[in-house]
C-alpha positions as CSV (number, residue, x, y, z in Angstrom):
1,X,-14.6,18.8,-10.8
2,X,-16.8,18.0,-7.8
3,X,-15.9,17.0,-4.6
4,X,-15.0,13.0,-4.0
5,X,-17.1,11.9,-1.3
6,X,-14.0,9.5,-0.1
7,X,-13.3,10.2,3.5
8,X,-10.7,12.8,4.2
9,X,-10.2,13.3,0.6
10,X,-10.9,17.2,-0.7
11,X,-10.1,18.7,-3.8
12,X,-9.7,22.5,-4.7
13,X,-8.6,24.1,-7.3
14,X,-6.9,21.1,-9.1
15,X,-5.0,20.1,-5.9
16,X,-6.2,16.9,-3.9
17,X,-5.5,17.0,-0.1
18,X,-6.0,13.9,1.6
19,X,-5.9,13.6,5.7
20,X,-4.0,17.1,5.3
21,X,-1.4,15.4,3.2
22,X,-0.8,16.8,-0.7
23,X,-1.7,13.3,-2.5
24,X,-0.4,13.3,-6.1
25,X,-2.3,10.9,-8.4
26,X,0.4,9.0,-10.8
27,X,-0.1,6.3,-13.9
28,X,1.4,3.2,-13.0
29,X,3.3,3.5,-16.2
30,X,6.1,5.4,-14.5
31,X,6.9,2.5,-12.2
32,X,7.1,0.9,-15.5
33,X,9.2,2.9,-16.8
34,X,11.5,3.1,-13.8
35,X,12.2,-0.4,-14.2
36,X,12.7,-0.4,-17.8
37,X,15.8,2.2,-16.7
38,X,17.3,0.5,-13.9
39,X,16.0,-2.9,-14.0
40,X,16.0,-5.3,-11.0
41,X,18.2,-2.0,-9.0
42,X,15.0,-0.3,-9.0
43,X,13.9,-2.8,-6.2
44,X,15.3,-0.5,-3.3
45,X,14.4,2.6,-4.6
46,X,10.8,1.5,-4.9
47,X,10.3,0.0,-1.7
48,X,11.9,2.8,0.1
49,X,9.8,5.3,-1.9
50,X,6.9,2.9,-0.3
51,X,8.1,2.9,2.9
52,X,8.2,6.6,3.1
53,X,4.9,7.1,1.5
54,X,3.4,4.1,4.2
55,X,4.9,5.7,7.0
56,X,3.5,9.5,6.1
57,X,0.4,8.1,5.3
58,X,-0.1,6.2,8.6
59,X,0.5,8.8,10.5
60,X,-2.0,11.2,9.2
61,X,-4.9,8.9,9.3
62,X,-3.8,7.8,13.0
63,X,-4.0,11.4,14.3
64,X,-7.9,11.8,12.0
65,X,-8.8,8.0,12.4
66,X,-8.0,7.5,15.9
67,X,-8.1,3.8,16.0
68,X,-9.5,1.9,19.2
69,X,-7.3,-1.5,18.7
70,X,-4.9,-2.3,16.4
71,X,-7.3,-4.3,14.6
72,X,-9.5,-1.0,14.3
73,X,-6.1,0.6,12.3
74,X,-5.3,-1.8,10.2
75,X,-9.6,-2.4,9.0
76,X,-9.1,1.4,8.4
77,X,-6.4,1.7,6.9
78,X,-6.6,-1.2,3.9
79,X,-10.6,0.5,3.3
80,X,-8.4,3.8,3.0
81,X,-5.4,1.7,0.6
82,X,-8.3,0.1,-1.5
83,X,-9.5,3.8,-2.5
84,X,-5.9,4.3,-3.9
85,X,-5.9,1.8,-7.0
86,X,-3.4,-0.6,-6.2
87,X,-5.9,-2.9,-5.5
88,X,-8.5,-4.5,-2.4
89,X,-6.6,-5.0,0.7
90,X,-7.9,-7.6,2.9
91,X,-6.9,-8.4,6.4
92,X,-6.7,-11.5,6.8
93,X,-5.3,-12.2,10.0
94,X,-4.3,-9.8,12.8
95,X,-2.0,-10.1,15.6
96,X,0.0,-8.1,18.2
97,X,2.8,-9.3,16.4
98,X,1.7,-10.6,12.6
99,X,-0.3,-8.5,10.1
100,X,-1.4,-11.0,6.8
101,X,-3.4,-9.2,4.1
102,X,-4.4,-10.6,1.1
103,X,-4.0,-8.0,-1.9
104,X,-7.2,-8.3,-4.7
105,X,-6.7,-7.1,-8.6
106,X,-3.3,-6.2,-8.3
107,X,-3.1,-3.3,-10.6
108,X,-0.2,-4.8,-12.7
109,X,-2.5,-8.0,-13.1
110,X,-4.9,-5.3,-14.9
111,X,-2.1,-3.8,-17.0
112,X,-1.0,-5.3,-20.5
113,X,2.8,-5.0,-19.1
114,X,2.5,-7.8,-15.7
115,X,5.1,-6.6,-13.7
116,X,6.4,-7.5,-10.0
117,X,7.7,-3.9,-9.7
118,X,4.5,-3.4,-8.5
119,X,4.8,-5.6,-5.3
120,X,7.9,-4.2,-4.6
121,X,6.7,-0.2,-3.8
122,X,3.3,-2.6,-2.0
123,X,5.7,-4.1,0.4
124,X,7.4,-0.9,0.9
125,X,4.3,0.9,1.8
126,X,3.2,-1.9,4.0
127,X,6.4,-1.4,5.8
128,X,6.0,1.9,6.4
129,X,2.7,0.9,8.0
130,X,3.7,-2.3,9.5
131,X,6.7,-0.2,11.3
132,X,4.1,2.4,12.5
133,X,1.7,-0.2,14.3
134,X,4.3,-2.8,15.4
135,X,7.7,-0.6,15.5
136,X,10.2,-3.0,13.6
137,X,8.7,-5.3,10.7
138,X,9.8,-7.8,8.2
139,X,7.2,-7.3,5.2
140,X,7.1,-10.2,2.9
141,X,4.9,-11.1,-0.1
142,X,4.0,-15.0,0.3
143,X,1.7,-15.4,-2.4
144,X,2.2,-13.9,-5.3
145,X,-1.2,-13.7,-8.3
146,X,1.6,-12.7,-10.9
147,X,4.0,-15.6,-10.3
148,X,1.0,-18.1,-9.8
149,X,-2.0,-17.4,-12.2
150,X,-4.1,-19.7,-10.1
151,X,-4.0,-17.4,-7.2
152,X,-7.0,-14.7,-6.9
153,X,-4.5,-12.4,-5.2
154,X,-1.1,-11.7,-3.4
155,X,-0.6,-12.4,0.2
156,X,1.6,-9.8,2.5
157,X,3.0,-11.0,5.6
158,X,3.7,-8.5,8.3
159,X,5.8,-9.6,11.1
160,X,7.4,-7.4,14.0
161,X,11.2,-8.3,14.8
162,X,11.6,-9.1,18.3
């Protein structure tokens, strides 16, 4: 297999590195199939596993990336989050203390199972990142593309906690 030419991603020897970081590529099945087991109580688990994927990630690309502004980190980092096949991140409004990004072709809006499991490991992994840029955050999903089949996408609101 050849090398991806995704920035800081590099693959050798069946083992993808990305930003330094050991990335392991999963099917979207398993969060499936982890809320087939333990139903709506998988809702912790997966935004937590999402937080701490978020927060690792962040603050690989911050050291690599280097961001100017915090407008600079978060344009970085949803380019970086689209490459990962959850879907198109989208900022669309940025603040010192608000973050709102629309979300484009959820993956479970591709999948033949629509599931909102799905949003719930997003908004951990937006935590992760919204903690890293603005310390402590509420993450919330405001629009949602599964619940409304009229909406193009989901909409994740970011605030920090004063």
């Amino acid at each position: 297999m050849r090398n991806l030419k995704l920035k800081g991603l590099k693959y050798n020897k069946g083992k993808y590195n990305f930003y330094n970081d050991r990335f392991v590529f999963f099917p979207p099945q398993v969060i499936d199939i982890l809320s087939s087991i333990y139903g709506e109580g998988v809702k912790s688990l997966l935004v937590w596993l999402g937080k701490k994927a978020g927060w690792n990630l962040i603050q690989n690309w911050d050291e690599i990336i280097r961001p100017k502004t915090l407008e600079d980190l978060v344009n970085q980092c949803c380019n970086i989050l689209s490459n990962h096949g959850w879907g198109r991140f989208v900022p669309k409004q940025i603040t010192e203390d608000l973050i709102i990004l629309n979300l484009f072709h959820n993956i479970s809006s591709q999948l033949e199972n629509k599931s909102k499991y799905f949003c719930y490991f997003i908004t951990g992994l937006l935590t992760g990142i919204g903690e890293f840029a603005l310390y402590r955050v509420n993450v919330s999903e405001t629009q949602c593309c599964l619940e409304d089949l009229n909406l193009e996408f989901c909409e994740y609101k970011i605030e920090q906690i004063k």
